[in-house]
N, C-alpha and C positions, 0 to 999 in steps of 0.2 A: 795096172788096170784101173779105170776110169768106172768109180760106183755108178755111175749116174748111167753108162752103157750098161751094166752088167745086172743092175737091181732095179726090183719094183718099186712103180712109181709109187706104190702105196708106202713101204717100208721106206724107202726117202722122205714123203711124208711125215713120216710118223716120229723118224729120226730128227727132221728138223723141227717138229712140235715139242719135241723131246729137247733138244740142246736149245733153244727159244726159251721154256722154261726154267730150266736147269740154270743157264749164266745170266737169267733176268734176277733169280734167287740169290746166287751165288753173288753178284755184283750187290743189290742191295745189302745180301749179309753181311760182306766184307767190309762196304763202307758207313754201317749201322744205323741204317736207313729202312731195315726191315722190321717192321712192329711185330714183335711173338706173338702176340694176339692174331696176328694173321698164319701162322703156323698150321695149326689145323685145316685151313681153307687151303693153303700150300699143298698140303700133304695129300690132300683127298684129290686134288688137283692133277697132281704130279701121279697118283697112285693110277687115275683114270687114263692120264696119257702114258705110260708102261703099260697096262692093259690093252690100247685100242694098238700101242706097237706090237706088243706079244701077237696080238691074233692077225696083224698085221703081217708077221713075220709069219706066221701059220698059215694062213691062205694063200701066200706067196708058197709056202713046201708043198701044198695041194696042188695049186697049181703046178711044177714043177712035176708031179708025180703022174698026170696026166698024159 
């Protein structure tokens, strides 16, 4: 099954703002090119987009329930 037919366009969204950030992090960390000092801003970052997917994912089961 093909997410892209099956899921909302929000929650695809939201996923790819999600793994966008995720292996931008990931890639800099690994090749140690990421300054700690930027960790905090990371964090609050990454923390916002899990939130706007959560509710993402939330309004998509609303809708569903409709």
């Amino acid at each position: 099954m093909n997410p892209k037919e099956t899921c909302p366009k929000k929650i695809l969204d939201a996923m790819q703002k999600l793994n966008t950030k995720w292996r931008g992090f990931y890639a800099s960390f690994n090749a140690g090119t990421f300054p700690l000092s930027e960790l905090p801003n990371f964090a609050n970052d990454f923390d916002e987009i899990v939130f706007e997917f959560c509710e993402s994912i939330h309004e998509a089961e609303e809708e569903l329930e409709k």
